[in-house]
C-alpha positions in Angstrom: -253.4 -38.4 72.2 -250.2 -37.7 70.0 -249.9 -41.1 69.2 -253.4 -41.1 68.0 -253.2 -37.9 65.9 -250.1 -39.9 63.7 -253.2 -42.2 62.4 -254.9 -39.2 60.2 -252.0 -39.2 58.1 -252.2 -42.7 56.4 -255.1 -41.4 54.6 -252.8 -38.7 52.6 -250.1 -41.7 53.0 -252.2 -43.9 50.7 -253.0 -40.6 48.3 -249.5 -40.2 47.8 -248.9 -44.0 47.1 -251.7 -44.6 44.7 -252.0 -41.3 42.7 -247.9 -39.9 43.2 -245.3 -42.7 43.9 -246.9 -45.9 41.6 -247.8 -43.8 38.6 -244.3 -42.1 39.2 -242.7 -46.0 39.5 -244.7 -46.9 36.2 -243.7 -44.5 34.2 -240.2 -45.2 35.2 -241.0 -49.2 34.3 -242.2 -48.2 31.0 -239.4 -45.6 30.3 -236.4 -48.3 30.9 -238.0 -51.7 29.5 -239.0 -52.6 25.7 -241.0 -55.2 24.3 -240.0 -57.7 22.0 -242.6 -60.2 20.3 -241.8 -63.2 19.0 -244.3 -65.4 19.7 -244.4 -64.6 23.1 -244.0 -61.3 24.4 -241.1 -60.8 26.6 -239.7 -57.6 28.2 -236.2 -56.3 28.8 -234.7 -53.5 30.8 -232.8 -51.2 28.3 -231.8 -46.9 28.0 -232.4 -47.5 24.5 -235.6 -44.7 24.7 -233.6 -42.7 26.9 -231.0 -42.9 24.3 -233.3 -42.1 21.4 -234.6 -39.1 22.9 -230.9 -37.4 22.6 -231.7 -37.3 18.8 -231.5 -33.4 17.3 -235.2 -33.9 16.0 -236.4 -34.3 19.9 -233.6 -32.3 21.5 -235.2 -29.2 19.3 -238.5 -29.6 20.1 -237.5 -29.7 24.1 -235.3 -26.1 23.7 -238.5 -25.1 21.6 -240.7 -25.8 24.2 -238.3 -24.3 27.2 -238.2 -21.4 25.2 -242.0 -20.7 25.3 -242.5 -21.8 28.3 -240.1 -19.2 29.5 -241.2 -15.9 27.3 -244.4 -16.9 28.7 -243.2 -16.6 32.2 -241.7 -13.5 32.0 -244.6 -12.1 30.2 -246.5 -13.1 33.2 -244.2 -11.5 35.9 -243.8 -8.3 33.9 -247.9 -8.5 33.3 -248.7 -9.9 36.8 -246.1 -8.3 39.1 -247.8 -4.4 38.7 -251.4 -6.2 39.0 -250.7 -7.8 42.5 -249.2 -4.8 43.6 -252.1 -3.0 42.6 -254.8 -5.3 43.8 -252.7 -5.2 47.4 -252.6 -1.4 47.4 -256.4 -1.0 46.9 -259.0 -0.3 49.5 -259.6 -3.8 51.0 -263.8 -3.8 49.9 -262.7 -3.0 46.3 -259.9 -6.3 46.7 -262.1 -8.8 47.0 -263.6 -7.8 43.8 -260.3 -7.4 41.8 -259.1 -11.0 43.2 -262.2 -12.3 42.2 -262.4 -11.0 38.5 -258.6 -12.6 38.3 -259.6 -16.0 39.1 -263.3 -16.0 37.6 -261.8 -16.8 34.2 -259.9 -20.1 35.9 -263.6 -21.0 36.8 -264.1 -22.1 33.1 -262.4 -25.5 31.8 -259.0 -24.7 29.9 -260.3 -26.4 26.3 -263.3 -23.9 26.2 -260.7 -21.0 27.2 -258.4 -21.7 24.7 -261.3 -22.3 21.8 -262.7 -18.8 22.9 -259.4 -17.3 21.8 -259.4 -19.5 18.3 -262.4 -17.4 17.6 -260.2 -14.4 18.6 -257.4 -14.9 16.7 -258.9 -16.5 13.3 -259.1 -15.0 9.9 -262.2 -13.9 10.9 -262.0 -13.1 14.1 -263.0 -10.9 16.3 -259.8 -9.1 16.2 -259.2 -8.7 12.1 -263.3 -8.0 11.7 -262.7 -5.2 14.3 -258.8 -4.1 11.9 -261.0 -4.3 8.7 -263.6 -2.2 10.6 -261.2 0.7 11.1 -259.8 0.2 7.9 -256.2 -1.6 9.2 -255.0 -4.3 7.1 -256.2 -8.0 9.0 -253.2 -9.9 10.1 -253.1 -14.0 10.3 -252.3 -14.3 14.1 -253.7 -17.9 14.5 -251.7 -21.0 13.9 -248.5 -18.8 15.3 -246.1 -19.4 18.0 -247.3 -15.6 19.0 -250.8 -17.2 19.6 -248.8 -20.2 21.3 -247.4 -17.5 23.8 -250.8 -15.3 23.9 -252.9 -18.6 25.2 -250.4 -19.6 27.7 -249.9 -16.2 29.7 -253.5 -15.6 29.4 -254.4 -19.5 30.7 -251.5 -19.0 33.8 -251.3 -15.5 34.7 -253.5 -15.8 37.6 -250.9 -18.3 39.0 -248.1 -15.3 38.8 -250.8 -12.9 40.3 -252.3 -15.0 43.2 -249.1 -15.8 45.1 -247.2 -12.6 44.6 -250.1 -10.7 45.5 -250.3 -13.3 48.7 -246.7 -11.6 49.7 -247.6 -8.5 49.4 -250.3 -8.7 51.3 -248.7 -10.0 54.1 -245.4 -7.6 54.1 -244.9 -5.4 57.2 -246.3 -2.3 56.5 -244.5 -0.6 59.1 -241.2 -1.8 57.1 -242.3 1.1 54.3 -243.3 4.0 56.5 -239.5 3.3 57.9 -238.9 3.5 54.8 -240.7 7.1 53.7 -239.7 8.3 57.5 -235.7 8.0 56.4 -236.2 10.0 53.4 -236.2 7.0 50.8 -237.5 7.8 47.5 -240.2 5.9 46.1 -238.1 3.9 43.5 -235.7 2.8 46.7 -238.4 1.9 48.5 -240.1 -1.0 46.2 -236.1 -1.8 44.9 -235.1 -2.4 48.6 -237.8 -2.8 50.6 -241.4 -4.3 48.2 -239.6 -6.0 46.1 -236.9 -8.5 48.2 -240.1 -8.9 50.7 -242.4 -10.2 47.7 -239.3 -12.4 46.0 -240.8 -15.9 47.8 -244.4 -14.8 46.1 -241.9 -14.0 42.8 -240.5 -17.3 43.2 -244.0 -19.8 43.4 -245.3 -17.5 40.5 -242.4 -18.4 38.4 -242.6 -22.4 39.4 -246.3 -22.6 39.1 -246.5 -21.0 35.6 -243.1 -22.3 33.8 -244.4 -26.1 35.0 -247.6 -26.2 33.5 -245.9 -24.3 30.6 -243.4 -26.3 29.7 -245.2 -29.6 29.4 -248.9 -28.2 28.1 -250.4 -29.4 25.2 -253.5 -28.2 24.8 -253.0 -24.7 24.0 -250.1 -25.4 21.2 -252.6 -27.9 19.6 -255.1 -25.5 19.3 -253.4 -22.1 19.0 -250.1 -22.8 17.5 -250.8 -25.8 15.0 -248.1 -27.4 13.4 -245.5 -24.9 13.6 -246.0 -24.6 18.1 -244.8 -28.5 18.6 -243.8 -29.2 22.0 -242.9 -31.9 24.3 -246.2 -32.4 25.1 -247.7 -32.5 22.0 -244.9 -35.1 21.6 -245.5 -37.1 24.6 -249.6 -36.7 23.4 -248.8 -38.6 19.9 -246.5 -41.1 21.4 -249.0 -42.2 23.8 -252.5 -42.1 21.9 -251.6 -42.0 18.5 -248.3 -44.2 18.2 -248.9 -46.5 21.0 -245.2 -45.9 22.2 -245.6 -46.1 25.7 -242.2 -46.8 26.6 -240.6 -43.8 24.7 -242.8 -41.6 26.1 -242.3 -42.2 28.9 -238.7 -41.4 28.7 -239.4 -37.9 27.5 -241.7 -37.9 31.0 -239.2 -38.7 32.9 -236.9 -36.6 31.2 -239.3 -33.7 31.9 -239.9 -34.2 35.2 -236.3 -34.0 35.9 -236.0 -30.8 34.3 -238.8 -29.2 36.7 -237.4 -30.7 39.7 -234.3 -29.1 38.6 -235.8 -25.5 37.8 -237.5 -25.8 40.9 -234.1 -26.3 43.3 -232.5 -23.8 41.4 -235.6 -21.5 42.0 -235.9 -22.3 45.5 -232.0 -21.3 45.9 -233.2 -17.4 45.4 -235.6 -17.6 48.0 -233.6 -16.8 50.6 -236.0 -16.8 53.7 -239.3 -18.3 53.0 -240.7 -17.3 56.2 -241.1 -13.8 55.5 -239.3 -13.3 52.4 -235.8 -11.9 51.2 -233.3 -10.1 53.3 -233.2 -6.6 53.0 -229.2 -6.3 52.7 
């Protein structure tokens, strides 16, 4: 019967091939050849694009859009971090209700999102018709790298809420009446009890917010117009609009490196991911 069971897997096997590894593999083709045409098309294996992407022009817009990516993650973990513990310390028939008002807005596409905050932010939006209501002077917050920020934690908060809340929810409760019983105060207790228990859910929240982040493009197209360029915008124009497969996908591969790297660095702070952080 166990050698049976091994035969479910070459489903997810074939998933990984045709939708992970050979799009993975072709972007590494593209990223490494170039294509010269003279008369005939012939291709060559260079690190010219690789090379070219090492430029100051392209080096700036990757620390530009690092930089983002991480002011928005931190906006979400200061944000997020008080909201799970909130939604984990309410009465369990009110929790359902909170969880599911944090992920109803996810059940709307990101474009239309993103748009509903263009009418938001504009000249005469919501926001500066309700400051010239009151009589405050209107301020011009679209087309900023503010906007840039404000789209992005609002599009991938719930991905800092959902698995830090997820920890909480499953630490030891007995662990913080130990706690209270030893005569802790209540700023020990979350410093060295809540908080190194929900580090792991700290930890996901972090990965799955600075990922998407970093290499959106969407959101600075829209919110953050010519002065929010980021790689992905980058990578967009190469692709679609320049037809330069091959450099783009350099500054692909070049990404992807940089989250696998944030994400074994990460992983190095989660200590225990069984059941979260020691407690010494």
């Amino acid at each position: 019967m166990k050698d049976r069971t091994k035969y479910f897997a070459y489903p997810y096997v074939v998933w990984i091939f045709l939708f992970i590894a050979l799009p993975a593999f072709l972007v590494l083709l593209y990223s490494s050849t170039t294509k010269e045409s003279n008369g005939l098309t012939t291709i060559h294996f260079t690190l010219e694009n690789y090379k070219k992407f090492f430029q100051p022009i392209y080096l700036n817009i990757l620390w530009d859009s690092i930089y983002l990516a991480a002011v928005s993650t931190v906006i979400c973990l200061i944000l997020g971090y008080p909201a799970a513990l909130i939604i984990s310390n309410t009465h369990v028939s009110k929790r359902n209700t909170l969880l599911f008002l944090c992920i109803l807005p996810m059940w709307m596409n990101m474009l239309l999102r993103t748009y509903a905050w263009m009418t938001i932010l504009g000249n005469n939006g919501i926001l500066n018709n309700f400051f010239a209501f009151i009589g405050l002077p209107t301020f011009n917050m679209l087309y900023t790298r503010g906007a840039t920020v404000m789209g992005m934690v609002y599009n991938f908060i719930p991905f800092m809420i959902l698995p830090i809340y997820t920890a909480l929810s499953k630490m030891d409760k007995g662990l913080l009446e130990a706690a209270d019983d030893l005569g802790a105060d209540k700023k020990t207790v979350f410093t060295k009890v809540i908080l190194p228990l929900s580090m792991p859910g700290v930890i996901s929240g972090i990965i799955m917010v600075f990922m998407p982040a970093v290499s959106t493009f969407i959101i600075p197209q829209l919110l953050g117009g010519n002065k929010s360029m980021m790689i992905g915008n980058l990578v967009e124009k190469l692709f679609i609009l320049n037809g330069d497969w091959n450099f783009g996908s350099a500054i692909s591969m070049v990404m992807m490196i940089i989250i696998l790297l944030s994400m074994s660095i990460m992983n190095k702070f989660d200590i225990d991911k069984e059941g979260g952080a020691r407690l010494w």
